[in-house]
C-alpha positions in Angstrom: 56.9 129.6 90.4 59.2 132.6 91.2 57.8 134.1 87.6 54.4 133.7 88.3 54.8 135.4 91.7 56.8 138.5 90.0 54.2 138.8 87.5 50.7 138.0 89.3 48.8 141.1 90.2 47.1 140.0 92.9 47.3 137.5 96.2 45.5 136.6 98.7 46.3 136.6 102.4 45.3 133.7 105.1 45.5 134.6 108.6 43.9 133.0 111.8 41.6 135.4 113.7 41.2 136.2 117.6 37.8 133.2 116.9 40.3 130.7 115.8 38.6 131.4 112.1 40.7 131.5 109.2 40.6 134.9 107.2 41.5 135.5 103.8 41.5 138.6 101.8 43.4 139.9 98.2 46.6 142.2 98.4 49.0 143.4 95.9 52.2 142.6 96.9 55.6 141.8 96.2 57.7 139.2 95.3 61.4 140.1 96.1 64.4 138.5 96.8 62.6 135.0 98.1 60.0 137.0 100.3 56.6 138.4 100.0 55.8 142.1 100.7 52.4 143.6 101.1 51.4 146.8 102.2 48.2 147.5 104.7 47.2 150.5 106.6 48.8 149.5 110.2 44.9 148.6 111.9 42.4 146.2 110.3 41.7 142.1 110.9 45.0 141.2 109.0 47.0 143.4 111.0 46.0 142.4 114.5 45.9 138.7 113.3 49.6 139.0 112.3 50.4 141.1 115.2 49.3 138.2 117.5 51.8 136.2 115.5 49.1 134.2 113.5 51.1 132.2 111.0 50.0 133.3 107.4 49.0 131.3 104.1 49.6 133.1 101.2 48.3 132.2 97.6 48.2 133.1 93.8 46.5 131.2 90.9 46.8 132.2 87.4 43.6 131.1 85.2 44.2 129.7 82.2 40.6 128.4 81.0 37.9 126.1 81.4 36.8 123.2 79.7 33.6 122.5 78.5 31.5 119.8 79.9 30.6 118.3 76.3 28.2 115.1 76.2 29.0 114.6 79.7 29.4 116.8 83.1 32.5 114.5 84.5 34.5 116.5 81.9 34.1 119.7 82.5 37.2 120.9 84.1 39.1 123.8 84.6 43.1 124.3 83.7 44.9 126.7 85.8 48.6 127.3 88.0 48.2 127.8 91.4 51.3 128.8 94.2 50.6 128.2 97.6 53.3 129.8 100.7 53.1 129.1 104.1 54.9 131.5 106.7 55.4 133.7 109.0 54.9 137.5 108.5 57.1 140.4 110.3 56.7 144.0 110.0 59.7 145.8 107.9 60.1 148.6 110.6 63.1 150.2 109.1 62.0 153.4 106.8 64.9 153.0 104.0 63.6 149.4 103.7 60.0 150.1 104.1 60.8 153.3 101.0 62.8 150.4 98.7 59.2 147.8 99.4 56.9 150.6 98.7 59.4 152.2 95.5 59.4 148.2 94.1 55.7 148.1 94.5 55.4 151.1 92.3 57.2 150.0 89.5 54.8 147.0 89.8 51.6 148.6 89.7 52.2 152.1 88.0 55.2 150.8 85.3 54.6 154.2 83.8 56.4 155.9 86.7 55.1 158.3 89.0 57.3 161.3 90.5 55.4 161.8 94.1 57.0 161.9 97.1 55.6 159.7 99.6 55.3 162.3 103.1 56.9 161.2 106.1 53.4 161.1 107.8 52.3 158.6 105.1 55.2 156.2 105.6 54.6 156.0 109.5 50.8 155.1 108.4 51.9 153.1 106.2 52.4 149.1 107.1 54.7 146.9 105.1 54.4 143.3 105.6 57.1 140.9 105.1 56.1 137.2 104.6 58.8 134.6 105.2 58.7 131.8 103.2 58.6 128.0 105.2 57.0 126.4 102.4 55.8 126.8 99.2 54.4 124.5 96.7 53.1 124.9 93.2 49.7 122.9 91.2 49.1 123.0 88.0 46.2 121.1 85.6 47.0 122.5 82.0 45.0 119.5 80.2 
């Protein structure tokens, strides 16, 4: 599980909203030392839902292929690995931590570097997301 969260490119994020609906929308993020990062501009559904102290649902699936139905629909099917983490999500408020997240994340998404500075401005915009891990639970159907 822990290599299919460092190398998945994108999650997806389950909140509750003010309704009592659950929300869910993609993120990148980052897997890192047994927690989940994301980052978010600091307003937005997420953010005011986690803010409230919604508990969070977290998920990744990796796709491996479908089967064909053949002769008969009942075997049509569809293999696949699937990670599922239930939490609770805090806001990293400290700005050496919140540089480390955000550096990480780079090396993630943009592997071939990238020399920017990140402004201070931008940092305090900038909402990093840290999703403690209660439970977590893996699925698989490979055939």
């Amino acid at each position: 599980m822990i290599a299919m969260l460092e190398r998945s490119p994108i999650g997806r994020i389950a909140t509750v909203n003010q309704k009592g609906f659950p929300v869910i929308k993609p993120v990148n993020f980052l897997y890192l030392e047994g927690k989940i990062y994301l980052h978010s501009s600091t307003k937005g559904e997420k953010m005011d839902d986690m803010q409230r102290g919604s508990p969070v649902c977290f998920e990744v699936d990796d796709p491996v292929a479908y089967v064909v139905a053949g002769a008969s629909v009942c075997k049509a099917s569809y293999y696949y690995r699937s990670i599922i983490i239930k939490g609770k999500a805090a806001f990293v408020k400290d700005p050496d931590k919140k540089m480390k997240v955000l550096g990480r994340m780079m090396e993630k998404y943009q592997p071939e570097g990238n020399d920017g500075e990140m402004p201070a401005e931008v940092l305090e915009k900038t909402a990093v997301v840290e999703i403690l891990i209660k439970e977590i639970t893996g699925k698989e159907n490979l055939g």
